[in-house]
Structure formats: structure tokens, C-alpha cells
Jmol script that loads the backbone (N, CA, C; Angstrom):
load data "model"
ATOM      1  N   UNK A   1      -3.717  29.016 -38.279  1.00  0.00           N
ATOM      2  CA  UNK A   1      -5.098  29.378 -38.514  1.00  0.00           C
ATOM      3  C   UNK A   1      -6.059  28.196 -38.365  1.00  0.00           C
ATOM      4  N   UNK A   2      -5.749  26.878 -38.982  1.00  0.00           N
ATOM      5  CA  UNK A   2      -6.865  25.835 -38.923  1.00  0.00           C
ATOM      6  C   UNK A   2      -6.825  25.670 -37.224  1.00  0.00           C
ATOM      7  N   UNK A   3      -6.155  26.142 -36.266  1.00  0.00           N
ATOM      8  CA  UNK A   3      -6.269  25.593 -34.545  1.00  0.00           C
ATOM      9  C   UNK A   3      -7.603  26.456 -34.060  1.00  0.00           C
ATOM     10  N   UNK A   4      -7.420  28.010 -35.052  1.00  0.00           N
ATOM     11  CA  UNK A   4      -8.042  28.627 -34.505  1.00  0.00           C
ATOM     12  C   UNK A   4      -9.525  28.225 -35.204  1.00  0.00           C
ATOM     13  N   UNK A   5      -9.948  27.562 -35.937  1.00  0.00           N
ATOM     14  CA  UNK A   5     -10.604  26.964 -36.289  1.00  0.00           C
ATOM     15  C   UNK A   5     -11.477  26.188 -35.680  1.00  0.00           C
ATOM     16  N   UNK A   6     -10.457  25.367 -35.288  1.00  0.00           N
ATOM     17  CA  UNK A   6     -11.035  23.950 -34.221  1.00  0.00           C
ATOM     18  C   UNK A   6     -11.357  24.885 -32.625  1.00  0.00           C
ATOM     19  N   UNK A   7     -10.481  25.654 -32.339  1.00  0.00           N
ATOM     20  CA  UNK A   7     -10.881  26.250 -31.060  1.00  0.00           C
ATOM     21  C   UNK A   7     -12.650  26.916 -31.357  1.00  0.00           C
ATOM     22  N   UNK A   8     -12.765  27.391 -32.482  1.00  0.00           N
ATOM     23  CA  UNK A   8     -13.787  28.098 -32.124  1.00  0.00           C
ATOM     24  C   UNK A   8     -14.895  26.819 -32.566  1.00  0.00           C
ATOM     25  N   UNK A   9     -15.231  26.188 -32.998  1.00  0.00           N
ATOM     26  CA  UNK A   9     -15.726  25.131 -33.145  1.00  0.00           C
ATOM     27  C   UNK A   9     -16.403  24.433 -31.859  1.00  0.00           C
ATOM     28  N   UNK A  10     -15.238  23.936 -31.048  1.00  0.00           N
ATOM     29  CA  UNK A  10     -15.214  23.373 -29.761  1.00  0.00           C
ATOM     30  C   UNK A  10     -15.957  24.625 -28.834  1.00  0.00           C
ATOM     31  N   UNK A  11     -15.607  25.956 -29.124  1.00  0.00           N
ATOM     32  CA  UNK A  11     -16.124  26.763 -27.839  1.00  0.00           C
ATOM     33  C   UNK A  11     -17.728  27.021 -28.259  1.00  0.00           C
ATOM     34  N   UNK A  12     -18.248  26.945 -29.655  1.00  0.00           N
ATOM     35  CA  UNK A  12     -19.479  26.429 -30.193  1.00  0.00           C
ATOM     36  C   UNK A  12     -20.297  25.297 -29.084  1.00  0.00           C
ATOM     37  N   UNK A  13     -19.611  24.033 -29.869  1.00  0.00           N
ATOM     38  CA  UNK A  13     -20.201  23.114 -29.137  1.00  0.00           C
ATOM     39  C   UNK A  13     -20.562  23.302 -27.161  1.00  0.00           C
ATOM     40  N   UNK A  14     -19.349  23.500 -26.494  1.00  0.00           N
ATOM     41  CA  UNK A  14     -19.386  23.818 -25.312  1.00  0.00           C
ATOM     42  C   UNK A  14     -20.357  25.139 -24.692  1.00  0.00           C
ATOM     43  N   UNK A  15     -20.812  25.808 -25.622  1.00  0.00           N
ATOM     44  CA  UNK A  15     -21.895  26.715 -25.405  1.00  0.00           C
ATOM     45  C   UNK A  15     -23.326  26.026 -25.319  1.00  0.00           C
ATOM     46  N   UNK A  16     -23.254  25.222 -26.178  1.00  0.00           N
ATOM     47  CA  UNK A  16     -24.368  24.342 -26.904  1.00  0.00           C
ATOM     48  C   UNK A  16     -24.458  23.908 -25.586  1.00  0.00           C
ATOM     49  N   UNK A  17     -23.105  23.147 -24.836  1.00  0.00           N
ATOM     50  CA  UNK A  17     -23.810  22.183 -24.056  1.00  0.00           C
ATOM     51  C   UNK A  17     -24.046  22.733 -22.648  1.00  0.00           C
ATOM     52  N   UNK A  18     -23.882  24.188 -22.200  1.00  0.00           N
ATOM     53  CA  UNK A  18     -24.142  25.064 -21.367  1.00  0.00           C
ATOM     54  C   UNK A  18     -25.559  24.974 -21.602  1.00  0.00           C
ATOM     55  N   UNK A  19     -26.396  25.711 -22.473  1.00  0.00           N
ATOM     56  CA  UNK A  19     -27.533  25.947 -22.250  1.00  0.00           C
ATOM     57  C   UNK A  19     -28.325  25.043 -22.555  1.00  0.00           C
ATOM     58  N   UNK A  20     -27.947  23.097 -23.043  1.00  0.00           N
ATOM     59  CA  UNK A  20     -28.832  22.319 -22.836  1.00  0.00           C
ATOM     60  C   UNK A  20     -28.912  22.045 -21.095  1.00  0.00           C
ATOM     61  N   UNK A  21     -27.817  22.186 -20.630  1.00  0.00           N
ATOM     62  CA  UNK A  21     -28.009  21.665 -19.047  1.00  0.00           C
ATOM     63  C   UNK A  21     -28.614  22.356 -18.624  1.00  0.00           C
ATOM     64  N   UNK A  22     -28.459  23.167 -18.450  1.00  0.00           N
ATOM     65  CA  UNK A  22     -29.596  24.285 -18.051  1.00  0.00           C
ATOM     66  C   UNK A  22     -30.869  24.224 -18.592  1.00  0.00           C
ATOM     67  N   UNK A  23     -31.750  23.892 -19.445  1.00  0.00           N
ATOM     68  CA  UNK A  23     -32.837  23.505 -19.739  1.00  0.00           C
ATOM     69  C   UNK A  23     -32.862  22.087 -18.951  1.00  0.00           C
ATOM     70  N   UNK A  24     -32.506  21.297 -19.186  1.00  0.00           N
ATOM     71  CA  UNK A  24     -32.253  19.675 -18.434  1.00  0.00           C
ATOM     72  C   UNK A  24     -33.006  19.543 -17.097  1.00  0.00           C
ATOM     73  N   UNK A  25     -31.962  20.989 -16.235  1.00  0.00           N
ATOM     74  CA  UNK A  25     -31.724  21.054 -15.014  1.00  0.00           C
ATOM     75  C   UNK A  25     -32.955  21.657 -14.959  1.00  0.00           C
ATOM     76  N   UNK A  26     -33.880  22.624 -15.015  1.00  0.00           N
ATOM     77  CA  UNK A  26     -34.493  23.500 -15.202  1.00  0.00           C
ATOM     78  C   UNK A  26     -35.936  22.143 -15.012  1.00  0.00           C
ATOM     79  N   UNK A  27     -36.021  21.175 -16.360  1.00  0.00           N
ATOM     80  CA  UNK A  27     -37.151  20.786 -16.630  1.00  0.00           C
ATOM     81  C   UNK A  27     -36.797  19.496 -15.654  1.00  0.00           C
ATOM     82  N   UNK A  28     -35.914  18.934 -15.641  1.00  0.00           N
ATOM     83  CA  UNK A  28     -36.015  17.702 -13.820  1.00  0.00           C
ATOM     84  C   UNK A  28     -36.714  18.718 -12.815  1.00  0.00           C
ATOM     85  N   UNK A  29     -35.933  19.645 -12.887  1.00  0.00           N
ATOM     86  CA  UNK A  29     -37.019  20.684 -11.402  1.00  0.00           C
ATOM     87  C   UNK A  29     -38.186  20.822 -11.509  1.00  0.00           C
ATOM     88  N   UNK A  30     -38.761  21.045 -12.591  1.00  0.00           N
ATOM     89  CA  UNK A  30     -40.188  21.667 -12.741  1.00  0.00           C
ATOM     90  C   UNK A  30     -41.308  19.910 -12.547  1.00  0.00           C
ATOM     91  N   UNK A  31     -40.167  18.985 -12.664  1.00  0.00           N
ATOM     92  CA  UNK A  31     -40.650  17.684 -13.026  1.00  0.00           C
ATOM     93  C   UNK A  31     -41.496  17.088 -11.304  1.00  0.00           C
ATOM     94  N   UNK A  32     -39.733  17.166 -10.602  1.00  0.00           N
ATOM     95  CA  UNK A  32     -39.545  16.098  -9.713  1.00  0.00           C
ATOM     96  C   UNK A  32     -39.904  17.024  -8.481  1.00  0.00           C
ATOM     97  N   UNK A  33     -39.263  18.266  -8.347  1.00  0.00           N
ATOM     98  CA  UNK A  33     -39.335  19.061  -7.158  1.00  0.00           C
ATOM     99  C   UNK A  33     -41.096  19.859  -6.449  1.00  0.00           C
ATOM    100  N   UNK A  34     -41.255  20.085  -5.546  1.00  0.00           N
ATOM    101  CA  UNK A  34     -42.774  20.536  -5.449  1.00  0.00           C
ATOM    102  C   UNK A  34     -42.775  22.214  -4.986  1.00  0.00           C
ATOM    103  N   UNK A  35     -43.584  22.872  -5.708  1.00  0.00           N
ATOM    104  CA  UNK A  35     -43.375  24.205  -6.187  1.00  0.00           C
ATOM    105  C   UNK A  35     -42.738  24.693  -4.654  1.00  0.00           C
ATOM    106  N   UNK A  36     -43.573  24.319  -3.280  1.00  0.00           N
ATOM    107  CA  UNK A  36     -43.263  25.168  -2.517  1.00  0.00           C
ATOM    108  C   UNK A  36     -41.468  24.880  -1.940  1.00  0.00           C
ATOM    109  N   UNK A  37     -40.826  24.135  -2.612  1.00  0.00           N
ATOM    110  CA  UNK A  37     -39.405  23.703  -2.680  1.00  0.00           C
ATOM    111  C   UNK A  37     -38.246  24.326  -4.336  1.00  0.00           C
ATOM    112  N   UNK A  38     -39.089  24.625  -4.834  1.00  0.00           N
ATOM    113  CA  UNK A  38     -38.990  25.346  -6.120  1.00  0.00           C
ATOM    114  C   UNK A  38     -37.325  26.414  -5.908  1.00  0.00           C
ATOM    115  N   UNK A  39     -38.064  27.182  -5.512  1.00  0.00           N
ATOM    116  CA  UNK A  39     -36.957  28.167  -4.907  1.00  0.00           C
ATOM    117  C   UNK A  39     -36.005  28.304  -4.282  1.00  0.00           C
ATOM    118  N   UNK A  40     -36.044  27.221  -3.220  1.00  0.00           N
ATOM    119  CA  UNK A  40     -34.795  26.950  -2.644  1.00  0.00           C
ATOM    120  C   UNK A  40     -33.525  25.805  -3.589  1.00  0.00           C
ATOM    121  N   UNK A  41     -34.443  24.895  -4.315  1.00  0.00           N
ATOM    122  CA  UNK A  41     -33.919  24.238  -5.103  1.00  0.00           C
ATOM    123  C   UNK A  41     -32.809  25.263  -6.580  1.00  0.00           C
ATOM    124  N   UNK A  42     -33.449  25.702  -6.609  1.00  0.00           N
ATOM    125  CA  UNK A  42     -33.026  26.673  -7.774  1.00  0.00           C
ATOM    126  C   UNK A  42     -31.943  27.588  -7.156  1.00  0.00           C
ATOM    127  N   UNK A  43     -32.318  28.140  -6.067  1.00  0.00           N
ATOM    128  CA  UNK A  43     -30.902  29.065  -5.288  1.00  0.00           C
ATOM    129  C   UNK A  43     -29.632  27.776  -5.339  1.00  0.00           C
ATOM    130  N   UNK A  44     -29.724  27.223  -4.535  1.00  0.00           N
ATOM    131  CA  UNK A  44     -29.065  25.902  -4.398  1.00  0.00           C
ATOM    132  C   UNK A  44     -28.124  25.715  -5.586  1.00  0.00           C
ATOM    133  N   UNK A  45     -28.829  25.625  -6.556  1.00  0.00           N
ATOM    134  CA  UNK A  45     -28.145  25.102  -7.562  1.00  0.00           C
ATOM    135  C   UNK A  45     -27.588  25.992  -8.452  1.00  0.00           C
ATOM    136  N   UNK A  46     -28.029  27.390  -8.376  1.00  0.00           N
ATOM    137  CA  UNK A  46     -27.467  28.145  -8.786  1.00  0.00           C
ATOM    138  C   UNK A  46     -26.334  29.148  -8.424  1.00  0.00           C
ATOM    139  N   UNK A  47     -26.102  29.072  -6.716  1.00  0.00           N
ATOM    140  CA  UNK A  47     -24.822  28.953  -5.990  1.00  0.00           C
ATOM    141  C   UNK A  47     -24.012  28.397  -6.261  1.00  0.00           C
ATOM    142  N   UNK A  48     -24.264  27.158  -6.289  1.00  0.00           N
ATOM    143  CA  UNK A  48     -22.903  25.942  -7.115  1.00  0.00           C
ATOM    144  C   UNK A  48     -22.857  25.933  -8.407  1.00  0.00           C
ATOM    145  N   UNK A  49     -23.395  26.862  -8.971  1.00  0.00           N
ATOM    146  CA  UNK A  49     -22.759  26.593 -10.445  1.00  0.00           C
ATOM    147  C   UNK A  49     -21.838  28.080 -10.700  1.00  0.00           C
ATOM    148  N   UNK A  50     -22.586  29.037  -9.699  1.00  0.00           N
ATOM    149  CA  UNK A  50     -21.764  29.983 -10.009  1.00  0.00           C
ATOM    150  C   UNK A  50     -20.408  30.034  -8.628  1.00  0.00           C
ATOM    151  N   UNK A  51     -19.985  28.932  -7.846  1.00  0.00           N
ATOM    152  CA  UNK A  51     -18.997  29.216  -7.548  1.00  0.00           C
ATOM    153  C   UNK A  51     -18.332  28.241  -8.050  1.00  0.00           C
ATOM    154  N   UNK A  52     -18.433  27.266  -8.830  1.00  0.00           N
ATOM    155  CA  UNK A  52     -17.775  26.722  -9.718  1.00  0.00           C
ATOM    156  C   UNK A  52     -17.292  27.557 -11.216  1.00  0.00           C
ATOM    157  N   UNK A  53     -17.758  28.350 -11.601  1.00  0.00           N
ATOM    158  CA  UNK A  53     -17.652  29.105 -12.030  1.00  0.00           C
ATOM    159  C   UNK A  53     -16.214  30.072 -11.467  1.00  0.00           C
ATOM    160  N   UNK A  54     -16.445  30.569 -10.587  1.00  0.00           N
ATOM    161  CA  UNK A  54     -15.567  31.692 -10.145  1.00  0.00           C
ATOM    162  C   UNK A  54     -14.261  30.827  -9.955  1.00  0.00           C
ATOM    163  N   UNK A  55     -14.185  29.881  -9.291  1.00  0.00           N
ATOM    164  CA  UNK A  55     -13.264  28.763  -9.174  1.00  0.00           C
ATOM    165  C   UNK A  55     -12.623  28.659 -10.034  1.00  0.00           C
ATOM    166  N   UNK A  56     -13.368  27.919 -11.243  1.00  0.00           N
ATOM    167  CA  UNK A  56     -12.795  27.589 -12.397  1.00  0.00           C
ATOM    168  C   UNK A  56     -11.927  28.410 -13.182  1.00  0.00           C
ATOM    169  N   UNK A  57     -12.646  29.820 -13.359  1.00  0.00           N
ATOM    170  CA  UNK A  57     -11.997  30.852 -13.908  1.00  0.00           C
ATOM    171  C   UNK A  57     -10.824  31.324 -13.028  1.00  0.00           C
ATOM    172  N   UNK A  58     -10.342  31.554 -12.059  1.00  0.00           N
ATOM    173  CA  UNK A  58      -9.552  31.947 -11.110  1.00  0.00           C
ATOM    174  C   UNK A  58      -8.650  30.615 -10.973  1.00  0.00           C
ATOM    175  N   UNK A  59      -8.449  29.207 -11.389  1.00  0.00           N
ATOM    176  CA  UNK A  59      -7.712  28.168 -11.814  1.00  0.00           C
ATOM    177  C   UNK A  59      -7.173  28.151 -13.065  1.00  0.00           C
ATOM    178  N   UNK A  60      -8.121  28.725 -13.991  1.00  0.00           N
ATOM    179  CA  UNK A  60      -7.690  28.718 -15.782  1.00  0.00           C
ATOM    180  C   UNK A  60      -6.631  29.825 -15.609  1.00  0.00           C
ATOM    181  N   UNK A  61      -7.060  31.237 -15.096  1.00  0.00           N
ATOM    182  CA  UNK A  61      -6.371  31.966 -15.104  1.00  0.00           C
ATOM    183  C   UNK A  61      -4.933  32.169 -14.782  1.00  0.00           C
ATOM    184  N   UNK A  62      -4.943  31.385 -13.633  1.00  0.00           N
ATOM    185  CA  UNK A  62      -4.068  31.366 -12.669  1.00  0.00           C
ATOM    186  C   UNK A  62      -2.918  30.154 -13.797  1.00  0.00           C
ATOM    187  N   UNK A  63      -2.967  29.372 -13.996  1.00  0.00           N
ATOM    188  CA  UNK A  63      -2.704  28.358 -15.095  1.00  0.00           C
ATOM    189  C   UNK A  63      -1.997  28.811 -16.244  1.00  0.00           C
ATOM    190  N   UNK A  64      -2.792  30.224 -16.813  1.00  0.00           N
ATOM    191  CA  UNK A  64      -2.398  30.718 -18.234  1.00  0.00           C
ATOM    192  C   UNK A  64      -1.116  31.687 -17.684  1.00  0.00           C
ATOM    193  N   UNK A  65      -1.189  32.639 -16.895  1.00  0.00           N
ATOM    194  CA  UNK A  65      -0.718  33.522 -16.017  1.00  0.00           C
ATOM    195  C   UNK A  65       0.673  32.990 -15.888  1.00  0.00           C
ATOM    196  N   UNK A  66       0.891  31.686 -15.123  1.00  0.00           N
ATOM    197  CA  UNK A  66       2.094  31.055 -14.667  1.00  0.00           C
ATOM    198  C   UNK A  66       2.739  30.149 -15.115  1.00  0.00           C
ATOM    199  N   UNK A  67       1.575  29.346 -16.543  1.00  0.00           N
ATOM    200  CA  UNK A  67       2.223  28.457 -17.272  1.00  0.00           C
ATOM    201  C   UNK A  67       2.153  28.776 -18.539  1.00  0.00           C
ATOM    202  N   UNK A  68       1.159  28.251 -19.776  1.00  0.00           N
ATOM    203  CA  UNK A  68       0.764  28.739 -20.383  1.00  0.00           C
ATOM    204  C   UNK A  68      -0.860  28.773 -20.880  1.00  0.00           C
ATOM    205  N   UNK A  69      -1.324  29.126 -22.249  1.00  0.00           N
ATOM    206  CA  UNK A  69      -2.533  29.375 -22.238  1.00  0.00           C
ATOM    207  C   UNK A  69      -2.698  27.555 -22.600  1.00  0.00           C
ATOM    208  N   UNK A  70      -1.809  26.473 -23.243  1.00  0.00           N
ATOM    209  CA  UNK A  70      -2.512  25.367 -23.244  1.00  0.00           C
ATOM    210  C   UNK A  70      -2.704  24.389 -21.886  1.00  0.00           C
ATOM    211  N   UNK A  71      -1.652  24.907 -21.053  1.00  0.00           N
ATOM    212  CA  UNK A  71      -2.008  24.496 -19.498  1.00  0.00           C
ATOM    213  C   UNK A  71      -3.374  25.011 -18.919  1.00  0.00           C
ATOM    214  N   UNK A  72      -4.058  25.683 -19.316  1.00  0.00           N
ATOM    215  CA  UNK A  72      -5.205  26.509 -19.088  1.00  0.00           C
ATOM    216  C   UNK A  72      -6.617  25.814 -20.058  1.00  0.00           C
ATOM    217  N   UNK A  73      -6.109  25.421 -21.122  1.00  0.00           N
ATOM    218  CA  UNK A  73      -6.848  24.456 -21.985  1.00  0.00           C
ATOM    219  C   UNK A  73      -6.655  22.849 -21.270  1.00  0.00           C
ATOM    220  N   UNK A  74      -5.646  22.667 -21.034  1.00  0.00           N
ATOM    221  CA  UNK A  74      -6.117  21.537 -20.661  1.00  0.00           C
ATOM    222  C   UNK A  74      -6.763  21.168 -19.280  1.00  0.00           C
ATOM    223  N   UNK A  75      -6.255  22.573 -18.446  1.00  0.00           N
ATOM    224  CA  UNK A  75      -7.197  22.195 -17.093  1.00  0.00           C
ATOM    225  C   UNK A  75      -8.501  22.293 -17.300  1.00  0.00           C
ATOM    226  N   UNK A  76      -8.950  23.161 -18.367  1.00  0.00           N
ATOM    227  CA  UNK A  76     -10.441  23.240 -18.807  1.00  0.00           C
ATOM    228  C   UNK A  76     -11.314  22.092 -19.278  1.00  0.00           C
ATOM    229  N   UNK A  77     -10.400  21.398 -20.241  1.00  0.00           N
ATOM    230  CA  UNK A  77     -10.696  19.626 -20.923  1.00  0.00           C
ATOM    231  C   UNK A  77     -10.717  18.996 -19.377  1.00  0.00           C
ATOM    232  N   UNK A  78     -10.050  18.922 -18.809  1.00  0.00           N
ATOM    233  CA  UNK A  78     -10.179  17.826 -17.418  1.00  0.00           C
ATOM    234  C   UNK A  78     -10.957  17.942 -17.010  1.00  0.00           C
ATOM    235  N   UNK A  79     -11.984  19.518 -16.416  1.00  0.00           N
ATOM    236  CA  UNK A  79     -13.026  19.163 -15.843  1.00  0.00           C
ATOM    237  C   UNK A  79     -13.785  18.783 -16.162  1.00  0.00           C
ATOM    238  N   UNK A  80     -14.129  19.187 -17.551  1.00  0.00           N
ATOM    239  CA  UNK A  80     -14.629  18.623 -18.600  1.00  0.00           C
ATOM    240  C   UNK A  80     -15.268  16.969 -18.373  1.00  0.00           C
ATOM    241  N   UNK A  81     -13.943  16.425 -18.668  1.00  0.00           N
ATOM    242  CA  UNK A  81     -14.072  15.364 -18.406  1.00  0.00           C
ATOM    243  C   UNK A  81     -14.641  14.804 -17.077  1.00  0.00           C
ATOM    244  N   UNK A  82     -14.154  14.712 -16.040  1.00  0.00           N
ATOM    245  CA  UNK A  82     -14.167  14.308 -14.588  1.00  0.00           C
ATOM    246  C   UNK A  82     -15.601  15.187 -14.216  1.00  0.00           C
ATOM    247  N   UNK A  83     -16.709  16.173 -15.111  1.00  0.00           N
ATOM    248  CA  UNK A  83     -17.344  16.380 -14.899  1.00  0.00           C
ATOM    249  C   UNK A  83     -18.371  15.512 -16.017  1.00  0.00           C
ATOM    250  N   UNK A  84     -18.169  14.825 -16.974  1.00  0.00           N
ATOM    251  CA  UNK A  84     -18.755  13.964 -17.903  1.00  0.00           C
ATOM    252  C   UNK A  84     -18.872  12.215 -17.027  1.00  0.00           C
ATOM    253  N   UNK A  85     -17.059  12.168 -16.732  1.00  0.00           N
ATOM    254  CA  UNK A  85     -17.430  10.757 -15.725  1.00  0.00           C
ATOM    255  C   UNK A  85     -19.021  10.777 -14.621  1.00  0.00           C
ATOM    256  N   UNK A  86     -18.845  11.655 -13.792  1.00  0.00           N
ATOM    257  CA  UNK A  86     -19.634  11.932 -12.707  1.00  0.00           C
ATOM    258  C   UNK A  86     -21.125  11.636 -13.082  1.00  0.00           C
ATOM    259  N   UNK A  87     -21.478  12.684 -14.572  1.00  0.00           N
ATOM    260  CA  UNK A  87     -22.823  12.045 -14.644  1.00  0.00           C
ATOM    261  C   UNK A  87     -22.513  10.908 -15.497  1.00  0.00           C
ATOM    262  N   UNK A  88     -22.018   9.965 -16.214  1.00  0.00           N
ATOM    263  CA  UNK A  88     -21.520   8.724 -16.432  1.00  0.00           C
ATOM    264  C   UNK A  88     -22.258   7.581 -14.864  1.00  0.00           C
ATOM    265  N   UNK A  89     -21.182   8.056 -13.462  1.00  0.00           N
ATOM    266  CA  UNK A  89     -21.364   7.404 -12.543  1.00  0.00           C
ATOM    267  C   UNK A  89     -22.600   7.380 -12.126  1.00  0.00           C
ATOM    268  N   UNK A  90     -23.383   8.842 -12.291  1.00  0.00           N
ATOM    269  CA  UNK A  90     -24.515   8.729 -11.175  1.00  0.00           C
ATOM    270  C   UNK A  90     -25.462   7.799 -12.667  1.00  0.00           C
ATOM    271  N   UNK A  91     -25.956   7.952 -13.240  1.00  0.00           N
ATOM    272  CA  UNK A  91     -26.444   7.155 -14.587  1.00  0.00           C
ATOM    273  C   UNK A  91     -26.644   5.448 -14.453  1.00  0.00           C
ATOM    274  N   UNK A  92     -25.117   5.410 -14.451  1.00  0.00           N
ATOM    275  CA  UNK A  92     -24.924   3.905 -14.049  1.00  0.00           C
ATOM    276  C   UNK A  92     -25.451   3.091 -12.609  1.00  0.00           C
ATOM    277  N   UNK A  93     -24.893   3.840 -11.808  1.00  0.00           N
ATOM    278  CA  UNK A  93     -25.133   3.297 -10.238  1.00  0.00           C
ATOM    279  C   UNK A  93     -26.585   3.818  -9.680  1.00  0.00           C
ATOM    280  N   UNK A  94     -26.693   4.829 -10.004  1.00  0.00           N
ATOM    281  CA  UNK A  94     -28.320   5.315  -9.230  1.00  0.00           C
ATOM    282  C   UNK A  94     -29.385   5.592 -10.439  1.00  0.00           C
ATOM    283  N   UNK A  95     -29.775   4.708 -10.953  1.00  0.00           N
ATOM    284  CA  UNK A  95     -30.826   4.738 -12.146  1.00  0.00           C
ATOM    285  C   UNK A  95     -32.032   5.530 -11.599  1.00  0.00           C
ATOM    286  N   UNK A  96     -32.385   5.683 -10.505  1.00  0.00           N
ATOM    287  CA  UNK A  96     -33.461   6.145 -10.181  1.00  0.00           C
ATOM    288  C   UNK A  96     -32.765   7.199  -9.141  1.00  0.00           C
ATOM    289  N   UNK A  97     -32.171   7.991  -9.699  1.00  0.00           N
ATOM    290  CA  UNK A  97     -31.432   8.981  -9.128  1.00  0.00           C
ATOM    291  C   UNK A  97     -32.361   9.998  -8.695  1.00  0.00           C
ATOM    292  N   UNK A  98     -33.110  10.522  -9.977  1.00  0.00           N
ATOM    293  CA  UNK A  98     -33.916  11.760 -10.074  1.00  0.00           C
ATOM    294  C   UNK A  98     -35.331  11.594  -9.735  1.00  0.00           C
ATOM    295  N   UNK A  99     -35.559  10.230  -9.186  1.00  0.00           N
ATOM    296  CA  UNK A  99     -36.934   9.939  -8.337  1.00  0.00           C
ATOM    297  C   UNK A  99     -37.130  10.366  -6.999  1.00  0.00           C
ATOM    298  N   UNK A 100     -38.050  12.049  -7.169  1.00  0.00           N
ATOM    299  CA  UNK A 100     -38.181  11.698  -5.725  1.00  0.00           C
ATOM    300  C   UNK A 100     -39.339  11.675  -5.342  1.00  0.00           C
ATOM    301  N   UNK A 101     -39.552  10.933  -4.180  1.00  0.00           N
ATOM    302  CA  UNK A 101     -41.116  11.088  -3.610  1.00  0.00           C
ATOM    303  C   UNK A 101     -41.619  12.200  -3.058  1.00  0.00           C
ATOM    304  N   UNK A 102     -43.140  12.076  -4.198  1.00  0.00           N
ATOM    305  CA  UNK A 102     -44.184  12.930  -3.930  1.00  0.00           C
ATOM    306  C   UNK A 102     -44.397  13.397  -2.457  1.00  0.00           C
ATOM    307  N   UNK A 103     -44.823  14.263  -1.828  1.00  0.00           N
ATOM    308  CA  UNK A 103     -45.145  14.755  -0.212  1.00  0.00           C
ATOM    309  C   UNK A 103     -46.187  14.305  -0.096  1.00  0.00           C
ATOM    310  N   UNK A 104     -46.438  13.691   0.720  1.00  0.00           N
ATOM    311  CA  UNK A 104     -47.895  13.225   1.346  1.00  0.00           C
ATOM    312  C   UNK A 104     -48.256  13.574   2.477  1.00  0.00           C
ATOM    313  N   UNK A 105     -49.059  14.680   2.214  1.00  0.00           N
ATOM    314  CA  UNK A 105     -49.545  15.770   3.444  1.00  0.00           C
ATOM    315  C   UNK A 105     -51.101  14.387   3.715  1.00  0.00           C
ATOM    316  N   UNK A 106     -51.007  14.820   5.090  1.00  0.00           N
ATOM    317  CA  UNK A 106     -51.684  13.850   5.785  1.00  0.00           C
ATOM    318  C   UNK A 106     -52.801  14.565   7.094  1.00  0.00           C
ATOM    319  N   UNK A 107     -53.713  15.113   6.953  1.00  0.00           N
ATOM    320  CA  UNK A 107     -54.657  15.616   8.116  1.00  0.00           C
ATOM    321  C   UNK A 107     -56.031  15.075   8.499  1.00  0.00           C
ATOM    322  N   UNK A 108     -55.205  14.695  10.096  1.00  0.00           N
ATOM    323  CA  UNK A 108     -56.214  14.293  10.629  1.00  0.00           C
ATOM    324  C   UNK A 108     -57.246  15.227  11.482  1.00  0.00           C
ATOM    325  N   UNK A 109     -58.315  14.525  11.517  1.00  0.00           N
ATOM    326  CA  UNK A 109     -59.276  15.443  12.370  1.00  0.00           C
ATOM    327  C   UNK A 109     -59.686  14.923  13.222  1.00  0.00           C
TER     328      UNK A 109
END
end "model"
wireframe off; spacefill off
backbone 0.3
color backbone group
């Protein structure tokens, strides 16, 4: 009983940190991107999260299915992780990652 405890705890937190990225992601866009790019930006990114998604689930599954359900937990912790390094890397190495330049429409007459 106390595992099932900690499991639901952890699937708490990991909710938590679903819908801060998504605000995150949401308010860099509204920040950095220019409206008439808005939309494509947002498809974009919302393709890759939902075929990471389908991926993921169709790996966990596949995992619990043929091994067991903590082989399925831990492939879940790895991406986890190796998805925590990544923004770790971009943080470190590209500080000015999320800078992008303004459009400078230019007409001559």
C-alpha cells in the first residue's frame, strides 16, 4: 500500500509538470513568435507533442505487455530524464535560445 502511495504522489507531481509546460510553452509563444507565425508555430508544436505521445504510450505498453509493468515505469523515468537533460543542455549552451528577432518589414517607395 505505501508504493501505491508514492505512485500516486509522483503521477500528481508529473501532471503538475504537464500543464506548467504548457503554459511556459504557450507564454514564450505569445512572447517571442509574431502573431502572423502564431499558428503555424502552435500546429508545429503540437504535432510533436502529440506524436510523442502516441510513441511513448505504444513503448510503455509494449514494455508492460512483454516485460513487466516496472519495465514500463522505468522506460517512463528515462524519458523523463533524457527529456530533463535536454532542457538542462539547451539552458546551458544556448542562453539566448528563445531570442528571436523581431521582423523588420521594410518599404520602399
Amino acid at each position: 500500500m505505501p508504493l501505491l502511495k508514492i505512485a500516486i504522489l509522483l503521477h500528481f507531481f508529473m501532471g503538475l509538470g504537464n500543464n506548467s509546460a504548457r503554459i511556459l510553452t504557450r507564454t514564450i509563444f505569445m512572447e517571442k513568435i509574431p502573431n502572423e507565425y502564431m499558428g503555424r508555430a502552435t500546429t508545429v508544436t503540437n504535432i510533436y507533442s502529440r506524436l510523442m505521445i502516441i510513441s511513448m504510450l505504444s513503448l510503455v505498453g509494449w514494455a508492460i505487455e512483454t516485460g513487466s509493468v516496472g519495465l514500463g515505469y522505468f522506460i517512463n523515468g528515462l524519458h523523463f530524464v533524457i527529456a530533463f537533460a535536454g532542457v538542462l543542455i539547451v539552458m546551458f549552451l544556448k542562453k539566448n535560445f528563445f531570442d528571436v528577432p523581431h521582423l523588420v518589414t521594410e518599404v520602399r517607395i
